[in-house]
C-alpha positions as CSV (number, residue, x, y, z in Angstrom):
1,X,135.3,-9.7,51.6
2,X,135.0,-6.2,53.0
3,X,133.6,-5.7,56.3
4,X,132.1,-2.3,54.8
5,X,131.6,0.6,57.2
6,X,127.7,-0.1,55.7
7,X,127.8,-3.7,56.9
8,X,129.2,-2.6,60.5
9,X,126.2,0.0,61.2
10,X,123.8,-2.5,59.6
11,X,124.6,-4.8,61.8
12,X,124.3,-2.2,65.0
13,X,121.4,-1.7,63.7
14,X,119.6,-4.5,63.4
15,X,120.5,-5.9,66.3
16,X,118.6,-2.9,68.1
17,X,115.9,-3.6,65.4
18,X,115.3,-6.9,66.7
19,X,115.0,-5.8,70.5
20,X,112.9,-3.4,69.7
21,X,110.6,-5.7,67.6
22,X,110.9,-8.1,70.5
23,X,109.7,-5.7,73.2
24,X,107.3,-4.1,70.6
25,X,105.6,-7.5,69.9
26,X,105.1,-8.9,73.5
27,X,104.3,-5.2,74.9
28,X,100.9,-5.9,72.3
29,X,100.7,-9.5,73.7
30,X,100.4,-8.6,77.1
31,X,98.0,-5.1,76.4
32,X,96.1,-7.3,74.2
33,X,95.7,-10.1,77.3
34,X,95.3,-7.4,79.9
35,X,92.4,-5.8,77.6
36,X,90.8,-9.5,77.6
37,X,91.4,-10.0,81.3
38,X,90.1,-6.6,81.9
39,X,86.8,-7.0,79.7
40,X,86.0,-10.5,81.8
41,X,86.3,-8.4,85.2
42,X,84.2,-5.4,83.6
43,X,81.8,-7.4,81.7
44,X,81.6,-10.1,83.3
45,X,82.4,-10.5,86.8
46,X,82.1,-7.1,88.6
47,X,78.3,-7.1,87.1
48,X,77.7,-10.7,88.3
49,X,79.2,-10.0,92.1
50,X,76.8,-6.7,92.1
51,X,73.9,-8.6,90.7
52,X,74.1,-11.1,93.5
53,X,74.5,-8.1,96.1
54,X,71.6,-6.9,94.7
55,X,69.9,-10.4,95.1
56,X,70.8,-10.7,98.7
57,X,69.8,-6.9,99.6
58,X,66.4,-8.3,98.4
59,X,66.2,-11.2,100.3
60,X,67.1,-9.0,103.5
61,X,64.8,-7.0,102.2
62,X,61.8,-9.6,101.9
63,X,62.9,-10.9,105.3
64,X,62.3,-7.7,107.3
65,X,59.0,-7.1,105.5
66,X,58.1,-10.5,106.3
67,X,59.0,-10.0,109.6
68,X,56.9,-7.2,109.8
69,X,53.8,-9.1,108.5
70,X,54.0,-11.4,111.0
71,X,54.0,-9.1,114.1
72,X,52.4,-6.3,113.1
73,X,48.5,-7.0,113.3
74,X,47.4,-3.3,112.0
75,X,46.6,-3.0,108.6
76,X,46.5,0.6,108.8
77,X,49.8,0.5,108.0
78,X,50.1,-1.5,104.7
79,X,53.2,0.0,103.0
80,X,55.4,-3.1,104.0
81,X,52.8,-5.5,102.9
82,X,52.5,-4.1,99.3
83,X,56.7,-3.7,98.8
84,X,57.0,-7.8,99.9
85,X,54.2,-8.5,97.2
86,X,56.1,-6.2,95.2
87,X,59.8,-8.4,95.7
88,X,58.1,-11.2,95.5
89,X,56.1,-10.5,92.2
90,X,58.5,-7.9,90.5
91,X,62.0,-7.2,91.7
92,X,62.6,-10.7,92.3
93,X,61.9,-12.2,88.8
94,X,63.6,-9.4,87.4
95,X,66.6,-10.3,89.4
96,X,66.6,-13.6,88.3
97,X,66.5,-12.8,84.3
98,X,69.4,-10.8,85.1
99,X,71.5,-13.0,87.2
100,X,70.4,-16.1,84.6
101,X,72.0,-14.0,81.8
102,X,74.8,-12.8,83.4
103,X,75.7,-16.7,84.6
104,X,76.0,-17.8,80.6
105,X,79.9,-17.5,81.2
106,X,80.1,-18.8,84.3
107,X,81.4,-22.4,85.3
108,X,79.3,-25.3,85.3
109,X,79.8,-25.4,89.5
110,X,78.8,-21.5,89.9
111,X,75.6,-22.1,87.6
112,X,74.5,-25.1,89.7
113,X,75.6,-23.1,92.6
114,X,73.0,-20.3,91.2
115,X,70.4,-22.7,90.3
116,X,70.3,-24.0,93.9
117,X,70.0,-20.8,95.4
118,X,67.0,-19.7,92.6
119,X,65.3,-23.0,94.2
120,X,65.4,-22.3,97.8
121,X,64.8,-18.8,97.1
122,X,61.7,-20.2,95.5
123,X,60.6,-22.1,98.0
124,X,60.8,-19.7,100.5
125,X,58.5,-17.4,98.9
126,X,56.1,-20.1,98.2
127,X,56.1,-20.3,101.9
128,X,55.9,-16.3,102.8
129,X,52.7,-16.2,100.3
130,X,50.6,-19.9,100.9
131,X,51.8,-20.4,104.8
132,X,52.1,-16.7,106.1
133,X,51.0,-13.8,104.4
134,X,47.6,-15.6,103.1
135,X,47.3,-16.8,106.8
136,X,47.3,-13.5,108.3
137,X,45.6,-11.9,105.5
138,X,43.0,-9.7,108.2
139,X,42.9,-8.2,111.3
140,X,40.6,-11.2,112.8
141,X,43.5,-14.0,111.3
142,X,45.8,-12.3,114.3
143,X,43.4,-12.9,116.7
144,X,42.9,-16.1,115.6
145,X,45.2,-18.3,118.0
146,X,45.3,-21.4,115.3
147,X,45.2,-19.6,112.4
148,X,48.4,-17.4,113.9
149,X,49.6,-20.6,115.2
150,X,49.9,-22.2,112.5
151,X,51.8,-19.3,110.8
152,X,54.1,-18.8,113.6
153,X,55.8,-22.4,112.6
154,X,56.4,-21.9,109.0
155,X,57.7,-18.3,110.1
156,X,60.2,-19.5,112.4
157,X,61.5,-22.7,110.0
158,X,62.0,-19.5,106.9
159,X,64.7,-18.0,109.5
160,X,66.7,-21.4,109.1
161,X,65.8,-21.3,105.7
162,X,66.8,-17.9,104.5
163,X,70.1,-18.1,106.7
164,X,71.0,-21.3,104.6
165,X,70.3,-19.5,101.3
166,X,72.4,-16.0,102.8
167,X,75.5,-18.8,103.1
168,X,75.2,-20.1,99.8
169,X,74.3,-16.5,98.3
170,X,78.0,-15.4,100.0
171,X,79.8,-18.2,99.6
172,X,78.8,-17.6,95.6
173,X,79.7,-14.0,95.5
174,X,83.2,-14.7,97.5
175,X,84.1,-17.2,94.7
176,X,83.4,-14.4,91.8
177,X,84.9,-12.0,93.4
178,X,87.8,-14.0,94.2
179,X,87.8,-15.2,90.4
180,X,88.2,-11.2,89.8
181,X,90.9,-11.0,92.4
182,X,92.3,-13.8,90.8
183,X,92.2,-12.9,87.0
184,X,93.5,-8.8,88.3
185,X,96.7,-10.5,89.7
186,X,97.2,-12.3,86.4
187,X,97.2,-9.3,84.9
188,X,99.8,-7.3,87.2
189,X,101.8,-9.9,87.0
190,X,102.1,-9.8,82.9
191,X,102.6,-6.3,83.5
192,X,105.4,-6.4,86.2
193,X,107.0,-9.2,83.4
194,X,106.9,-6.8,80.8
195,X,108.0,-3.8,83.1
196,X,111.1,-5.6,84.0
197,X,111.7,-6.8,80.7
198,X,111.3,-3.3,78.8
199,X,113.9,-1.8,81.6
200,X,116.4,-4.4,80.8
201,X,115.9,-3.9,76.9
202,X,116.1,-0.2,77.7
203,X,119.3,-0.5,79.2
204,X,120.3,-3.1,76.0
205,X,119.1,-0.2,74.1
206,X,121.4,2.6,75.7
207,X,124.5,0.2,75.7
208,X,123.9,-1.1,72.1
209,X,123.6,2.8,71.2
210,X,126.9,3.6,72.5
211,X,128.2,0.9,71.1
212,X,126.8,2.0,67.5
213,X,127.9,5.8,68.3
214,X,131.3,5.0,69.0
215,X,131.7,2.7,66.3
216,X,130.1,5.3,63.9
217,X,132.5,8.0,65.7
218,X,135.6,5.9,65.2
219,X,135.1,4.5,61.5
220,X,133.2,7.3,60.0
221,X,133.1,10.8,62.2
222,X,136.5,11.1,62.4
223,X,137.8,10.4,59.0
224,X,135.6,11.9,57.2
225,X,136.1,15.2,59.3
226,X,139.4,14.9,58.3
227,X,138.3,14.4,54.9
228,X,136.5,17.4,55.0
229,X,139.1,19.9,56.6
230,X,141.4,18.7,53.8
231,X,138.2,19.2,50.9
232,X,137.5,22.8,53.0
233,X,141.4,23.5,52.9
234,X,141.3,23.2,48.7
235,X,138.0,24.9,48.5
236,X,140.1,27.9,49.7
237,X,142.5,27.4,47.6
238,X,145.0,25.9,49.9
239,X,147.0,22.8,49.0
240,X,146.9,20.4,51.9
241,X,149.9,19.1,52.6
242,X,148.3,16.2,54.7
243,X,148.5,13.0,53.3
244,X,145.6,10.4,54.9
245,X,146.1,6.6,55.2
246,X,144.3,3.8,53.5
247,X,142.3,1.9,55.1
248,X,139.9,-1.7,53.4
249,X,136.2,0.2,53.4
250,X,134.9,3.2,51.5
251,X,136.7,6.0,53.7
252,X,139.8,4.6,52.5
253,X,138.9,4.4,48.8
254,X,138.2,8.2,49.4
255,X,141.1,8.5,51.2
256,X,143.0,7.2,48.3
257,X,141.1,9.3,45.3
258,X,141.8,12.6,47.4
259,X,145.3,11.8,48.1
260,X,145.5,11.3,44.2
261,X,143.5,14.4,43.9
262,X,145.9,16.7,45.9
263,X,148.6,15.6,44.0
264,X,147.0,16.5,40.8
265,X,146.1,20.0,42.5
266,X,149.6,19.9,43.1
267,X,151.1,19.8,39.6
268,X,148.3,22.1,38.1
269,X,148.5,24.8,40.6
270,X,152.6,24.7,39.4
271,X,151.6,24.6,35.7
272,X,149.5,27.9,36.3
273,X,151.7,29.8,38.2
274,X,153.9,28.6,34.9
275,X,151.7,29.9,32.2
276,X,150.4,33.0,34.6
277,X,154.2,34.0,34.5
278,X,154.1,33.8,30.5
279,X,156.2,30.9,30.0
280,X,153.7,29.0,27.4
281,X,156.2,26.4,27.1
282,X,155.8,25.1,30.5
283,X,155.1,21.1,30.7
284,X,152.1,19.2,32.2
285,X,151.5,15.9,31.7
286,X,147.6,14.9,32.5
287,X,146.6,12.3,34.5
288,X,145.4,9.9,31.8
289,X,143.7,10.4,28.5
290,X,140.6,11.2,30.4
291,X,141.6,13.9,32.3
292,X,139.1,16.8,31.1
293,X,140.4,19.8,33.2
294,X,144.4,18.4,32.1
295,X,143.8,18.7,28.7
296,X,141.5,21.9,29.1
297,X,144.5,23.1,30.7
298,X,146.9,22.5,27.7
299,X,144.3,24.1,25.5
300,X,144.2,27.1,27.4
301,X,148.0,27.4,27.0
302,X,148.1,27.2,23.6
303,X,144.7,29.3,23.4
304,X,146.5,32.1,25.9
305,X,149.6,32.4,24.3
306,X,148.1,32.7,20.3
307,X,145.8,35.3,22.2
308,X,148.1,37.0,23.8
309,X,149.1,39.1,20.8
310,X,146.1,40.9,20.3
311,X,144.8,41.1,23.5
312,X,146.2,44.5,24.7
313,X,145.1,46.0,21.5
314,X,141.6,44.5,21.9
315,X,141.7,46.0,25.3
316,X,142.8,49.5,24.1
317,X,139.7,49.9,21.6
318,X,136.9,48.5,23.8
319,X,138.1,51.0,26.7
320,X,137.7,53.7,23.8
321,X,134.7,52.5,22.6
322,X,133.3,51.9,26.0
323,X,134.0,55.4,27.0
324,X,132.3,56.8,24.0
325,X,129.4,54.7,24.6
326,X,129.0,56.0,28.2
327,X,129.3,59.7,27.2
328,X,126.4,59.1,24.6
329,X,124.2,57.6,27.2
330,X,124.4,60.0,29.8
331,X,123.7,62.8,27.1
332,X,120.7,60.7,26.3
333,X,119.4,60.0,30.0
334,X,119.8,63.9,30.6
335,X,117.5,64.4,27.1
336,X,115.3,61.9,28.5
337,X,114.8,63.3,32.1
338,X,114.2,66.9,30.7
339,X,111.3,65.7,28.5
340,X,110.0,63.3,31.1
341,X,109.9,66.2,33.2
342,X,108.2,68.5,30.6
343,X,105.5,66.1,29.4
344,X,105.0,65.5,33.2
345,X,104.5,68.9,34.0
346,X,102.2,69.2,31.2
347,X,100.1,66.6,32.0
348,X,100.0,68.0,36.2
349,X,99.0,71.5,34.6
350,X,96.6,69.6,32.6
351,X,95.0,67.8,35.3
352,X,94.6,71.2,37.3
353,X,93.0,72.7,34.1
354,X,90.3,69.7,33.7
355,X,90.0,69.5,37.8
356,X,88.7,73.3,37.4
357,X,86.0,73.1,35.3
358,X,84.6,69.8,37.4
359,X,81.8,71.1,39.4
360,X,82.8,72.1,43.2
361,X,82.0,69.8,46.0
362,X,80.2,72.6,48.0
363,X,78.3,73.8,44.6
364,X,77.1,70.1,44.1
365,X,76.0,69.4,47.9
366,X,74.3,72.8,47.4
367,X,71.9,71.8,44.1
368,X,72.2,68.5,44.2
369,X,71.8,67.5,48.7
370,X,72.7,63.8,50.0
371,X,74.9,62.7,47.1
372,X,78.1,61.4,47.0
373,X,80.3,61.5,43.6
374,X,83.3,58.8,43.6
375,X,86.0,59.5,41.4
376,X,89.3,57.8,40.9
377,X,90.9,58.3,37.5
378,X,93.3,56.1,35.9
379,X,95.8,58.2,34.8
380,X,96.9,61.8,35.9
381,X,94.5,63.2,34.1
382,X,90.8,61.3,33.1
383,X,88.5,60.6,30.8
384,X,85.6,60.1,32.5
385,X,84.2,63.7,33.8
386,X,80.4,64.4,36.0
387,X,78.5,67.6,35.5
388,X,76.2,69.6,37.6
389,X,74.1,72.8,36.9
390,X,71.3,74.4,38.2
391,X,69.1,76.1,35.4
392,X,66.2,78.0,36.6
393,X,64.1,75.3,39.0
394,X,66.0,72.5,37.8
395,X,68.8,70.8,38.5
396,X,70.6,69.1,35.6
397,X,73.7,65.9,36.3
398,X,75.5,63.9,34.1
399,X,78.2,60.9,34.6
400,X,80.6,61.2,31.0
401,X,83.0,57.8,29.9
402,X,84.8,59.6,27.3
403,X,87.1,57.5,24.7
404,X,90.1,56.5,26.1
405,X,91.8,57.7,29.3
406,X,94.7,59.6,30.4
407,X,95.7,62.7,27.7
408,X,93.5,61.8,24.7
409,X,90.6,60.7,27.0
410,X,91.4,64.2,28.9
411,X,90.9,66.3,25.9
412,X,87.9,64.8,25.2
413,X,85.9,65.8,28.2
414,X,87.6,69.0,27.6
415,X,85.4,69.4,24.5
416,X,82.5,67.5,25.8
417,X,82.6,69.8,28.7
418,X,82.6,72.8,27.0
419,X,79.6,71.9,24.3
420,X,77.5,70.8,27.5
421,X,78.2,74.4,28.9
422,X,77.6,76.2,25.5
423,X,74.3,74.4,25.0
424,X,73.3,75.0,28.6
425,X,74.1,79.0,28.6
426,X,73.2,79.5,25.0
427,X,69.5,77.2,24.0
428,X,66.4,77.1,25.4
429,X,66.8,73.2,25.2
430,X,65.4,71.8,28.6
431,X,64.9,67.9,28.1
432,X,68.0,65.7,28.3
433,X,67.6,63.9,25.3
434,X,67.5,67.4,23.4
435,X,70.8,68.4,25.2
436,X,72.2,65.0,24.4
437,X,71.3,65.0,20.7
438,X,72.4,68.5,20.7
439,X,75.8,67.7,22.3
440,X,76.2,64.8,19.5
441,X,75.9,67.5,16.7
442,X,78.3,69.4,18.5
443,X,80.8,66.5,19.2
444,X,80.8,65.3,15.6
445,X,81.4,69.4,14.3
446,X,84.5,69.5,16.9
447,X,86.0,66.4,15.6
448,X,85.2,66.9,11.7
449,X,83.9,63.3,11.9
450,X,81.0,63.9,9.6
451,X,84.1,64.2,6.8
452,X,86.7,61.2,8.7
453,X,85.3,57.7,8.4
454,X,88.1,56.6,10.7
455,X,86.8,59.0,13.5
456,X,85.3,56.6,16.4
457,X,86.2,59.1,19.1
458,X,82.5,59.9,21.6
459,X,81.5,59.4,24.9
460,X,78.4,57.0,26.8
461,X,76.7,59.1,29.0
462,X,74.1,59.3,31.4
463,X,72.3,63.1,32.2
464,X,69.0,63.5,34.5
465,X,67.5,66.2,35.6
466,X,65.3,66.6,38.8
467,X,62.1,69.5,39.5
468,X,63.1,68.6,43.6
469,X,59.5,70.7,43.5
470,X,57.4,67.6,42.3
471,X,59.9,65.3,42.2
472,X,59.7,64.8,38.3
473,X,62.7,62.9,37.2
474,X,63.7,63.0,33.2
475,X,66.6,61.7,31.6
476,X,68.6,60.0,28.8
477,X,71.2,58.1,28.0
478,X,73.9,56.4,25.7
479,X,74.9,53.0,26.0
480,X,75.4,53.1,30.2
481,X,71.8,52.8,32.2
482,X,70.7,54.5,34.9
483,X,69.9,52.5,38.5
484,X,67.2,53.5,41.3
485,X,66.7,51.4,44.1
486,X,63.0,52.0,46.0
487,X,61.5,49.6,48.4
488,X,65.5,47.7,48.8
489,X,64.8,46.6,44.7
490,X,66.7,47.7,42.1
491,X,65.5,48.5,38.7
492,X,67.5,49.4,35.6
493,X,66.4,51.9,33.0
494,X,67.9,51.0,29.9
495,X,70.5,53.1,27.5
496,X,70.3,54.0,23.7
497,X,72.5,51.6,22.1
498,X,74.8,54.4,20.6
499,X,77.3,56.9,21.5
500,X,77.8,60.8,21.4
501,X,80.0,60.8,18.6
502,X,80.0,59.1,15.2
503,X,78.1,56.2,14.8
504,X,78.2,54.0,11.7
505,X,74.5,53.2,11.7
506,X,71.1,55.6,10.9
507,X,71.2,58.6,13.1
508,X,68.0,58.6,15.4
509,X,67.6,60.6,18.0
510,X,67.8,59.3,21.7
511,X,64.9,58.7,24.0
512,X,63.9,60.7,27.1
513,X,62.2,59.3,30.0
514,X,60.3,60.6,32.5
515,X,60.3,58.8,36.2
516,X,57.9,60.1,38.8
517,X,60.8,59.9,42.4
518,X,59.4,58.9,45.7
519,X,61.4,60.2,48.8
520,X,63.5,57.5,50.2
521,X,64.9,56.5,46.5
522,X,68.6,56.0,45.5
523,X,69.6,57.2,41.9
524,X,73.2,56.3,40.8
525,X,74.5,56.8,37.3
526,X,77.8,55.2,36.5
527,X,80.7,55.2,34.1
528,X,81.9,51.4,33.0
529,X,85.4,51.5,35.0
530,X,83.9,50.5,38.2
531,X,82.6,47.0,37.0
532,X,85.7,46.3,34.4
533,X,88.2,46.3,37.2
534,X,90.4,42.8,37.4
535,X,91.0,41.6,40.3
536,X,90.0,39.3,42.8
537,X,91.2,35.6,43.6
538,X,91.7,34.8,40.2
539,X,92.2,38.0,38.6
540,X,88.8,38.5,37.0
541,X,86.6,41.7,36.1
542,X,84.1,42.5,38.7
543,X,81.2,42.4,36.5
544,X,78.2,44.3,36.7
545,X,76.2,41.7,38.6
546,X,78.8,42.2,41.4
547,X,78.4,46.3,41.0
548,X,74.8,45.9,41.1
549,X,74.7,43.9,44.7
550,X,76.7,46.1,46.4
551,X,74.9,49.2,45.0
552,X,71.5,47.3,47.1
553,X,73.5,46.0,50.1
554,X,74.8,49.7,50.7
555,X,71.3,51.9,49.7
556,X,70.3,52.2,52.6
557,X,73.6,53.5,54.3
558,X,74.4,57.4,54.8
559,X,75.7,58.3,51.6
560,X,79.3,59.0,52.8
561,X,79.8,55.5,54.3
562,X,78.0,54.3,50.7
563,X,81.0,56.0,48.9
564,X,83.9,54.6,51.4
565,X,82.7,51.2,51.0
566,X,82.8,51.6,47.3
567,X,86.2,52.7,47.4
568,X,87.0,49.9,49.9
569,X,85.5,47.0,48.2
570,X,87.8,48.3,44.7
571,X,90.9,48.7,46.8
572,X,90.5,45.1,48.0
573,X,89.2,43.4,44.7
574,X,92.0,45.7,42.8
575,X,95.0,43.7,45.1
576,X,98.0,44.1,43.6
577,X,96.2,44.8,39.7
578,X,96.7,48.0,38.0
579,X,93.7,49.9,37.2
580,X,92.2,49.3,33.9
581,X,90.0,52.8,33.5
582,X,88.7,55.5,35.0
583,X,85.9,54.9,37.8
584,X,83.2,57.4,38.1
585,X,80.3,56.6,40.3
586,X,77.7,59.1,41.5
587,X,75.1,58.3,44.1
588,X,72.2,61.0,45.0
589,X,69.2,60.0,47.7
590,X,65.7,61.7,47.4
């Protein structure tokens, strides 16, 4: 049988197992008997040797008082008298309970010891209340020679009394508290036993680790480092020339395989150099009918030299094809760059055209004070577009989600921006549901939809407009609603339920409101981008009950900081999401 290198360790290590077991188990032994020991001197004995200090502190106590009763004839000062009733009727008992429950794990001797001393303790007070302090109970009892007479003897036979009882009492407490001293040293000396013991199977340990380290060194470190230069040699491509000797475990049946290995590398790295040269008729004999890479290695002779042939041909024509191919696709990236770079352009110059007829910042802070207008469009250029004009005493506003985004959304606030200015400069039409309707008609013309059943193209829109005289507030709108917060409440006025633009249904007209303002309250009118945005934890939309609690959390906030943390809060739920539409949001406070 093999002494396996597996058996040898195992054995190492076991033996170590078992010491450690051994000094494991009676290490809990002795903590689990010191914890024991300890409890009976916590628990049981410390307690008891105080109680009984206690007890004779009271006697001494009761003594002096006593002491004091007999000798001192004023009862002017009756402090002394009162504590000795108090020992006597109170402290004492109490004492007792607490010693008789304390003495339930005491020996047999040391609770007739106890019981002794409760008797003559007893009987002494009996005496100190019937013989003496009933005696001299009054001032005239002192000057009563008989009566202080005959207290004076029973005084004088308590001092032999009470010195019997202090013996007994210390004789008591020295044998507790030399059971403690007793049941401490018991305990130091399992400790010093398992000390010792624990440094000796530490030193065990160290020398039965050196021995398993040097007997791991010498049967496995070394040969298999050997093992491994030779494998890292051949995984360089170097054939060791190193031949390593058997030996009767599992290094040596490695030993063996890679010797047997090597060779093989041997006679294959000849064959190649054989058949690299271009003589196909080279021989190689594999190692047995098994051998995979042996016979792969015939194949690929036979598969190399039928090859051969038409290989440099092959090679000719894809070169020629290959450098065809290349020309064609760098005249095709340079096509590609130069209308990338036109459309590009195009769209830039179309964003500057539909950033110029936005309203200006200054012009809006001039008709429209305390707003803020948040605007972040998808693409380069957007389809969502606000709109601001003063006409006569009123000022008229309007957030636009046209159809789509980017270029086709673009040109369609284009037109919707253009109809809005027509009607403005051109009609007498004042309400915002007239404008709206009006801008409808005018959407539908632009677009030939009335003649196109396929025509969906339109826009949702919201348009107020504000007499900052009386605070009158009208408006209208198409599918999104308009928000005012008063009073730290939000209410919602609803939107017709169709678009500018085509709509497959009746045509009706839409509905104007009318909304008395009170200074103090926030008006915001919104496109749909804001509350479709994915993002978040789990990559939802941010809903509209989202948008509408941060619109309260921030109406009370200057306007600029409402309009960073709008942006701030997107940015953060965004992430790493790309934008889904344009965002338009305007705020205005009365």
């Amino acid at each position: 049988m093999k002494f396996t290198i597996g058996r040898r360790i195992g054995l190492g290590f076991a033996t170590l197992i078992v010491l450690t077991s051994i000094a494991f188990i009676l290490t809990v032994f002795t903590l689990r008997d010191s914890k024991t020991k300890t409890e009976v001197v916590v628990d049981q004995v410390t307690p008891s040797v105080s109680a009984l200090k206690e007890l004779n502190l009271l006697l001494q106590r009761s003594h002096t008082n006593l002491s004091k009763w007999f000798y001192n004839k004023s009862f002017n000062d009756i402090d002394f008298r009162d504590e000795l009733k108090n020992i006597i009727s109170k402290e004492y008992p109490t004492k007792k309970e607490k010693l008789v429950t304390l003495s339930k794990s005491w020996s047999p001797e040391e609770q007739s010891q106890l019981k002794n001393i409760f008797s003559r303790i007893e009987t002494l007070f009996k005496v100190y209340k019937n013989e003496i302090m009933e005696q001299l109970n009054s001032t005239e009892s002192y000057e009563d020679a008989n009566i202080y007479y005959l207290a004076r003897l029973p005084y004088e036979d308590s001092e032999m009394s009470i010195k019997t009882i202090y013996k007994n009492l210390n004789t008591l407490i020295k044998q507790k508290q030399d059971h403690a001293d007793k049941v401490i040293e018991q305990m130091f000396t399992s400790f010093n036993f398992l000390k010792r013991f624990v440094q000796l199977l530490g030193i065990a340990l160290i020398i039965g680790g050196i021995f398993v380290a040097l007997l791991t060194t010498k049967s496995i470190t070394i040969p298999i480092i050997k093992l491994k230069n030779i494998l890292q040699t051949m995984s360089l491509g170097i054939v060791p020339q190193e031949i390593i000797r058997s030996r009767n475990d599992e290094i040596g049946d490695m030993s063996t395989a890679l010797n047997e290995l090597v060779q093989s590398v041997k006679e294959t790295t000849n064959f190649a150099k054989e058949t690299g040269n271009g003589n196909f008729n080279a021989e190689f004999k594999p190692l047995s009918k098994d051998d995979t890479l042996g016979h792969a290695l015939l194949l690929m002779r036979d598969n190399l030299a039928e090859n051969e042939r038409s290989l440099e041909q092959k090679v000719v024509e894809r070169t020629e094809e290959v450098v065809r191919q290349k020309e064609e696709i760098e005249i095709k990236n340079t096509e590609l760059e130069n209308l990338y770079k036109q459309v590009t352009d195009s769209i830039h110059y179309a964003k500057r055209i539909q950033e110029a007829i936005l309203p200006a910042q200054d012009y809006i802070n001039d008709v429209l004070p305390n707003n803020f207008v948040y605007y972040v469009p998808k693409d380069i250029v957007s389809g969502d577009f606000y709109w601001v004009v003063k006409k006569q005493n009123i000022v008229y506003f309007a957030a636009v989600d046209c159809t789509g985004h980017g270029v086709p959304g673009a040109f369609m606030s284009l037109v919707g921006h253009n109809i809005l200015k027509d009607i403005i400069n051109n009609t007498n039409l004042s309400k915002p549901a007239e404008i709206m309707n009006a801008l409808r008609d005018g959407v539908i013309k632009a677009l030939h939809a009335e003649n196109n059943q396929d025509t969906k193209d339109g826009m949702d829109m919201t348009m107020c407009c504000i007499n900052f005289e009386t605070l009158e507030l009208q408006y209208a709108a198409a599918f999104n609603p308009l928000y005012i917060i008063r009073n730290n409440e939000l209410k919602q006025y609803d939107a017709n339920k169709f678009p500018i633009g085509k709509f497959l249904g009746e045509k009706q007209p839409f509905t104007n409101h009318v909304i008395q303002l009170q200074k103090g309250d926030q008006l915001y009118l919104f496109s749909d981008g804001y509350a479709d945005q994915f993002g978040g934890p789990r990559g939802k939309k941010f809903m509209v009950g989202n948008f509408r609690k941060i619109l309260l959390s921030i109406s009370s906030l200057p306007i600029n900081e409402q309009k960073n943390i709008l942006h701030n809060t997107l940015v953060e739920w965004q992430g790493s999401q790309e934008q889904v539409d344009d965002v338009l949001v305007m705020g205005l406070k009365i």
